[in-house]
C-alpha positions in Angstrom: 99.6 116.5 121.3 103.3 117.9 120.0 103.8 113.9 119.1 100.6 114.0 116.8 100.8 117.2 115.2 104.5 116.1 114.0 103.1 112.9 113.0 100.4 114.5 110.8 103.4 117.0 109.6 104.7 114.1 108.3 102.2 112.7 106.9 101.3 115.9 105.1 105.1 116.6 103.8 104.7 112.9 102.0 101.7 113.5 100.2 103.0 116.5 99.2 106.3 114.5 98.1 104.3 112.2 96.9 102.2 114.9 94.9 105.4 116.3 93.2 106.2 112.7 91.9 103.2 112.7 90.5 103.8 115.8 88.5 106.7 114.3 87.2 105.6 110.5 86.4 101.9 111.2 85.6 101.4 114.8 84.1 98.4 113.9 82.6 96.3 113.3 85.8 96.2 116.8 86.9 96.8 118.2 83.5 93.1 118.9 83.3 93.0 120.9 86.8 95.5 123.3 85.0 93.2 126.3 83.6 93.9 126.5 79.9 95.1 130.1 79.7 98.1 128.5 81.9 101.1 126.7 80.1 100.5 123.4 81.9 103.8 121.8 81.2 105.3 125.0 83.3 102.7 124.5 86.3 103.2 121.2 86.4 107.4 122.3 86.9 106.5 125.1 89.2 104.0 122.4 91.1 106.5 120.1 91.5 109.1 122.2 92.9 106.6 124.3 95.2 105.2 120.5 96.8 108.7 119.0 96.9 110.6 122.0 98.4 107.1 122.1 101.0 107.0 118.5 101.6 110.7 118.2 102.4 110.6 121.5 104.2 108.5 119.5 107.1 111.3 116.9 107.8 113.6 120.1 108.3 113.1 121.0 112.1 114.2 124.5 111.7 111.6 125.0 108.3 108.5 122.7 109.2 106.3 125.0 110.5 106.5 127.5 107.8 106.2 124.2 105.3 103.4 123.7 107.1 102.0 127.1 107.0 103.1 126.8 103.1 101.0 123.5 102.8 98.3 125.4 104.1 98.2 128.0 101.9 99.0 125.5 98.6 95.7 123.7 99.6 94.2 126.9 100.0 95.3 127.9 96.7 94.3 124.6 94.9 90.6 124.3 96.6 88.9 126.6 93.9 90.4 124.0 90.9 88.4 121.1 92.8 85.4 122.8 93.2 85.1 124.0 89.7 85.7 120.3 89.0 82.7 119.5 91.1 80.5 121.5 89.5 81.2 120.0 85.8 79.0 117.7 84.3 82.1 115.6 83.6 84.7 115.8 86.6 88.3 115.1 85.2 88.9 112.4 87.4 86.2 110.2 88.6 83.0 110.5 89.1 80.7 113.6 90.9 81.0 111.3 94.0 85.4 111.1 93.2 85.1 114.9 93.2 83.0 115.6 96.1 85.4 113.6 98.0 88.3 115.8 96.8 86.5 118.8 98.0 86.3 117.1 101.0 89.9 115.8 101.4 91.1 119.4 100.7 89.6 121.3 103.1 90.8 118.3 105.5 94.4 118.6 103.8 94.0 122.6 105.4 92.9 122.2 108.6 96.2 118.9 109.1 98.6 121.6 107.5 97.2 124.4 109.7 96.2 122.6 112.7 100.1 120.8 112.9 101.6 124.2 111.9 100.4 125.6 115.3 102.5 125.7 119.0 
């Protein structure tokens, strides 16, 4: 069980990698998430240092399980933005279906972070 739980650590400190590359090289994919009382080109910085200082945080033995915990609580924190995109007549990306899925992955994206960040 300790083998899998580092394995989906892993796996959740590259998509969050991966997520803060995307904030850099794409900006305009999840500009539309960003509320627009925000300033979105500081999210987007603040984003990408919060999921690349998490995601690197869980190949750190000493830091991954409060990464993990971190990832937890990002996903936590980003799960109202995808359900307000589900209930819009036009999601921002994709279709009703694209954003029902993202609901879905997100609460998934929790429980990995929470379920690996545990003994």
């Amino acid at each position: 069980m300790k083998n899998i739980k580092l394995v989906i650590g892993w796996l959740m400190g590259v998509i969050l990698i991966l997520g803060a590359v995307g904030h850099v090289t794409s900006p305009e994919v999840s500009s539309g998430f960003i509320p627009d009382f925000l300033p979105k080109q500081l999210v987007h910085i603040a984003a990408t240092i919060v999921e690349a200082a998490l995601g690197i945080g869980v190949f750190i033995k000493p830091y991954r399980k409060r990464a993990l915990q971190g990832i937890c609580i990002l996903m936590i924190l980003f799960l109202p933005l995808h359900v307000i995109d589900l209930f819009r007549e036009a999601p921002i990306i994709g279709s009703q279906t694209a954003a029902i899925i993202r609901v879905l992955v997100q609460f998934l994206f929790i429980f990995l972070a929470w379920f690996s960040s545990k003994d």
